[in-house]
C-alpha positions as CSV (number, residue, x, y, z in Angstrom):
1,X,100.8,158.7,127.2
2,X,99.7,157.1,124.1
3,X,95.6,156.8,123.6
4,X,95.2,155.7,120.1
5,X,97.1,153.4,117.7
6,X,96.5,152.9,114.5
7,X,97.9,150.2,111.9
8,X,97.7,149.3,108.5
9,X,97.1,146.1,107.3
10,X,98.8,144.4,104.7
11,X,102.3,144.0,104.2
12,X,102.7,146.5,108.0
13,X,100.7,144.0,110.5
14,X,100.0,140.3,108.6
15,X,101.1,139.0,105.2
16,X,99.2,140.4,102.1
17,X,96.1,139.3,101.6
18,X,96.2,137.0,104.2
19,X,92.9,136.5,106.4
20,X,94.4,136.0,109.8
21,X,95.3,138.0,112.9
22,X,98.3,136.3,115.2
23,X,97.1,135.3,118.3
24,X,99.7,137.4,120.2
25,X,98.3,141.1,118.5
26,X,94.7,139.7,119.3
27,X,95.6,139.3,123.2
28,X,97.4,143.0,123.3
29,X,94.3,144.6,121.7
30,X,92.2,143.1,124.7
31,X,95.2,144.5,127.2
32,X,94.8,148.2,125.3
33,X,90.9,148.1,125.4
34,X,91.5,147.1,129.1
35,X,94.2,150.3,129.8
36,X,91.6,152.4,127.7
37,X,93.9,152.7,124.7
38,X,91.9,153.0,121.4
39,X,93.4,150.8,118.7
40,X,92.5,151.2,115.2
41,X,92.4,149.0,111.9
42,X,93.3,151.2,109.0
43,X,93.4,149.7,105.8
44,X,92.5,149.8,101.8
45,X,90.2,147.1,102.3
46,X,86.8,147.0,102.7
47,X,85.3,147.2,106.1
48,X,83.8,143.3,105.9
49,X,87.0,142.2,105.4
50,X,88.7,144.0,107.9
51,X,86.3,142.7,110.7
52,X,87.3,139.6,109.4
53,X,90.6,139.8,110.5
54,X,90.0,141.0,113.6
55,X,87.1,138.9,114.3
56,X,88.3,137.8,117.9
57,X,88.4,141.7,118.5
58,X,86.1,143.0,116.5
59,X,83.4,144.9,118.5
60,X,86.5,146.3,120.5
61,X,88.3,148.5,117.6
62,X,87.8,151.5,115.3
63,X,88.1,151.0,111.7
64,X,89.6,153.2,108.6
65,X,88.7,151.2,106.2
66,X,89.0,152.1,102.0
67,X,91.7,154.2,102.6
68,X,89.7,156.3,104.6
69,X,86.6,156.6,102.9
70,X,84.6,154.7,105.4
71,X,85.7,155.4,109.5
72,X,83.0,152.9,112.0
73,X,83.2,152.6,115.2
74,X,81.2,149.7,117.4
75,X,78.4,149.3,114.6
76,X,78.3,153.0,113.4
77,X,79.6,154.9,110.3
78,X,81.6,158.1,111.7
79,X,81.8,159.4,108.4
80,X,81.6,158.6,104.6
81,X,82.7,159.5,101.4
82,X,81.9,158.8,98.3
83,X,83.7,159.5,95.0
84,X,81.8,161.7,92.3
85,X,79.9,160.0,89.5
86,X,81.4,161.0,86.2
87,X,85.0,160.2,88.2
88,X,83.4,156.1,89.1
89,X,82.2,155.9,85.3
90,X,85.9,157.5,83.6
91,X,88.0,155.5,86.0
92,X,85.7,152.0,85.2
93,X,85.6,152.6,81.2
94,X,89.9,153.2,81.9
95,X,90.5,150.2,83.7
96,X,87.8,148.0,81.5
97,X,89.6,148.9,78.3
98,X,93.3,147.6,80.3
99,X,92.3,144.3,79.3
100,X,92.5,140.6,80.5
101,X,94.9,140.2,84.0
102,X,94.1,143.6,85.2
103,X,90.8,143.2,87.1
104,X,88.8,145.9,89.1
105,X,86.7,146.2,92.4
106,X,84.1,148.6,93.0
107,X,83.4,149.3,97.1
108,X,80.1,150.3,98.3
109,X,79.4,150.5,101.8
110,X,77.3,147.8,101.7
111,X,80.3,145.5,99.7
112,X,81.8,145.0,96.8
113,X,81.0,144.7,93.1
114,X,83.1,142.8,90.5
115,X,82.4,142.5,87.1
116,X,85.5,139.9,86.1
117,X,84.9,136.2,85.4
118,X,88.2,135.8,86.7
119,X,88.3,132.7,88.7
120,X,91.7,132.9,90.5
121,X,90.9,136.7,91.4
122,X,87.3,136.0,92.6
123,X,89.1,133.5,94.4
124,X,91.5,135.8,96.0
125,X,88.7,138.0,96.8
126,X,86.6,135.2,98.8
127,X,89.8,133.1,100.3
128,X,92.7,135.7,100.7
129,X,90.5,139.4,101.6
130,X,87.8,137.0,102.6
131,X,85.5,140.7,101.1
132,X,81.6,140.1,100.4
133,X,81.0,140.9,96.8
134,X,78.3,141.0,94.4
135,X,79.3,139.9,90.3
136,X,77.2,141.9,88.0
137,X,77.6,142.8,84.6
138,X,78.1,146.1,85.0
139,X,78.9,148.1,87.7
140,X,77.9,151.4,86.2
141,X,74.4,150.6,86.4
142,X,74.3,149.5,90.0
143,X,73.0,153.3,92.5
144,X,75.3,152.3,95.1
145,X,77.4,154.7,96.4
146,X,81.0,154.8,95.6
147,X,83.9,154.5,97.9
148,X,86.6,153.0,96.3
149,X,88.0,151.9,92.9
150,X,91.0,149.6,93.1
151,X,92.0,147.6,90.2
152,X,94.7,144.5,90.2
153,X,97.6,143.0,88.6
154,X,99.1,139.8,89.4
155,X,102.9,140.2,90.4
156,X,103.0,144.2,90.3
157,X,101.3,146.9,89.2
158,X,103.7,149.6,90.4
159,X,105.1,150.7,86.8
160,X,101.7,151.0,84.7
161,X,100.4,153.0,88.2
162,X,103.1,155.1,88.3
163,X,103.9,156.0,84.7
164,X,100.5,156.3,83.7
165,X,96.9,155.8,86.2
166,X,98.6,158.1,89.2
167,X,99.9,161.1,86.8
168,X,96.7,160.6,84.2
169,X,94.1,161.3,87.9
170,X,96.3,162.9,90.8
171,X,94.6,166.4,90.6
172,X,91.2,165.0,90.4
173,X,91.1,162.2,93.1
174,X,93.1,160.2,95.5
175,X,95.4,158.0,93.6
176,X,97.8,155.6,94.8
177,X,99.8,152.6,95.3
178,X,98.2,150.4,97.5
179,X,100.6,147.4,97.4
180,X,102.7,145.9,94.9
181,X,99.8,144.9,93.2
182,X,96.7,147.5,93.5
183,X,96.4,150.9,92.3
184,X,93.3,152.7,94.7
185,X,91.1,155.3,93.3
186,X,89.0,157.9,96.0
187,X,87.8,161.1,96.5
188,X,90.5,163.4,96.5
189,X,89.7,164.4,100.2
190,X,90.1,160.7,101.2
191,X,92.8,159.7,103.3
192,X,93.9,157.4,106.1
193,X,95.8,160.5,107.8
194,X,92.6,163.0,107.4
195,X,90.3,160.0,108.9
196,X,93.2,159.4,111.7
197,X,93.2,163.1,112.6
198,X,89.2,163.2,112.3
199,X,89.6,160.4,114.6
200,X,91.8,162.2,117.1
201,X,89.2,165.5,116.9
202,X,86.0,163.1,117.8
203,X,88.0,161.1,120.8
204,X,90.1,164.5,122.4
205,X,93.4,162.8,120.8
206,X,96.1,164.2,120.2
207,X,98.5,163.7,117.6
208,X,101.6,163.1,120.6
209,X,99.0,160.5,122.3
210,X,98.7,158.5,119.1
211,X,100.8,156.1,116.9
212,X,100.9,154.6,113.9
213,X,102.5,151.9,111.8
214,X,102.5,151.5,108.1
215,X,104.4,150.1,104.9
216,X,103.1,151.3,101.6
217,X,102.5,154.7,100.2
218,X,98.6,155.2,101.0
219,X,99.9,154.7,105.1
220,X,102.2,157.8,104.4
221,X,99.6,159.8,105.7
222,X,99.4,157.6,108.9
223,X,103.1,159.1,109.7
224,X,101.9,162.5,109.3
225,X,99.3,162.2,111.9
226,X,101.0,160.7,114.5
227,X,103.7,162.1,116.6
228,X,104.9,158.5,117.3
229,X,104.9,157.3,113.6
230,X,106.7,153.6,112.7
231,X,107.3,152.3,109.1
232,X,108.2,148.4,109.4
233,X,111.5,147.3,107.8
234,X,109.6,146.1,104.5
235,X,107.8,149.7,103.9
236,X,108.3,151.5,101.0
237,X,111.7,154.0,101.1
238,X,109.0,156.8,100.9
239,X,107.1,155.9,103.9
240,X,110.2,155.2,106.1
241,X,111.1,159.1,105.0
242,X,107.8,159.9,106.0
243,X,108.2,158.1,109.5
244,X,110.1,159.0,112.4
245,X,110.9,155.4,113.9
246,X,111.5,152.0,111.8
247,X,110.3,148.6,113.6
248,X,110.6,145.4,112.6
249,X,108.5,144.0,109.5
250,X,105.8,141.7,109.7
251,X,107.2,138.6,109.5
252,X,109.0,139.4,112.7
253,X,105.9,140.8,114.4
254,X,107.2,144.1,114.5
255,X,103.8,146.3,115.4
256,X,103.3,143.7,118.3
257,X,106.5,144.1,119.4
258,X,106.3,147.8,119.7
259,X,103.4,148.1,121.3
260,X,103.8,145.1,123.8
261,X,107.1,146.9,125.0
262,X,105.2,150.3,125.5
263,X,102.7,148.3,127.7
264,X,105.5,146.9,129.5
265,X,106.5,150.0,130.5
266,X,103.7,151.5,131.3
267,X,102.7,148.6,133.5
268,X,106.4,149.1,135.1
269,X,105.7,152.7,136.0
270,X,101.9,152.3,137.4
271,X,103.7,149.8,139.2
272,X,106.6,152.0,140.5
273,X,103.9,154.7,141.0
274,X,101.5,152.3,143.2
275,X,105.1,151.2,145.1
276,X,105.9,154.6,146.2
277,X,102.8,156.1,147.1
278,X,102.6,153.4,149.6
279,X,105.6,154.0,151.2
């Protein structure tokens, strides 16, 4: 019997960067809470944001939030991690010498800090994440701690990641492809598989009683930790590897679908069940 379910985000459960939850997913997280099934938002973005989208729900889930750097659960932080100093100020003076239409987001627990001037991406930000953010002029000298680093190109930033930010850091932190168009920076001990798994230790979960759903390469970890792993039809060829089912993508309402129809059944069987003990 499954007791936890966790999905990603972007690009697995909504559109990218989209703010909004479909109203069908919001009524099956209300029937899970009900049958005592834990659900789970895990995501890159930050944990603001995330409530956000689940606002109707929001006092009723778990959250992986910045890639796992950040687990909360019904108004309490589970466990952070921060990345190290000297790592925050390398990766910021890297990413600050990329130039204009690559533009970079610092993650505190408290929120975000953005040092562009970048109008359409501050718009993104507010409109499209809907994230709370702070503008300063530099983030170095701000004594927040450091969750995340995730910098942004317009279009894609898959071949500057992959030729050269992911090979220049991968023994030194967690680097990766967090959509077409972000590259994520963490602690190298951050993931959304480690937080899952930490997840399934603090609940008495185990990895057959859980599922997940994912798309992009930071949710490959996701398939790892869960026996009853699902990459929608848009993931990544990596992640579908990584997976053991495929379900439809987004657009189709793939994760809803899945996890309506093992309701369904469920809801057959207690049925059955309740049927024949009568008799």
């Amino acid at each position: 019997m499954i007791k936890l379910i966790a999905s990603d985000i972007d690009g697995t459960l909504i559109e990218e960067s989209t703010p909004d939850l479909y109203p069908e997913m919001v009524q099956e997280i209300r029937r899970l809470t009900a049958d005592g099934i834990l659900f789970c938002a895990a995501s890159g973005r930050q944990l603001q944001s995330v409530r956000n989208v689940f606002r109707d729900v929001a006092d009723e889930i778990c959250y992986i939030v910045e890639n796992g750097a950040l687990i909360h659960y019904r108004g309490e932080n589970l466990a952070v991690t921060p990345m190290r100093r000297e790592y925050v100020r390398e990766i910021t003076e890297q990413l600050r010498a990329l130039g204009p239409g690559y533009d970079f987001v610092v993650s505190t627990p408290q929120g975000s800090l953005i040092e562009t001037k970048n109008r359409a991406f501050l718009r993104l930000m507010a409109e499209g994440y809907r994230n709370v953010f702070r503008q300063v002029d530099d983030v170095l000298k701000e004594e927040a701690e450091v969750l995340k680093i995730a910098v942004y190109h317009e279009g894609s930033i898959r071949v500057l990641g992959e030729s050269t930010l992911i090979p220049a850091w991968k023994d030194r932190v967690k680097v990766c492809m967090a959509g077409e168009e972000w590259v994520d920076f963490m602690d190298a001990s951050v993931d959304k598989g480690n937080a899952l798994s930490r997840l399934q230790k603090q609940f008495g979960i185990l990895p057959e009683e859980t599922m997940a759903f994912g798309d992009n390469s930071n949710d490959i970890g996701l398939m790892k930790a869960a026996v009853y792993s699902y990459a929608v039809e848009n993931a990544r060829p990596e992640v579908k590897a990584a997976a053991r089912f495929v379900c439809p993508s987004y657009e189709q309402k793939g994760v809803w679908k899945v996890i309506h129809e093992m309701e369904e059944k469920n809801r057959e069987k207690n049925s059955c069940a309740i049927a024949g003990h009568r008799v």
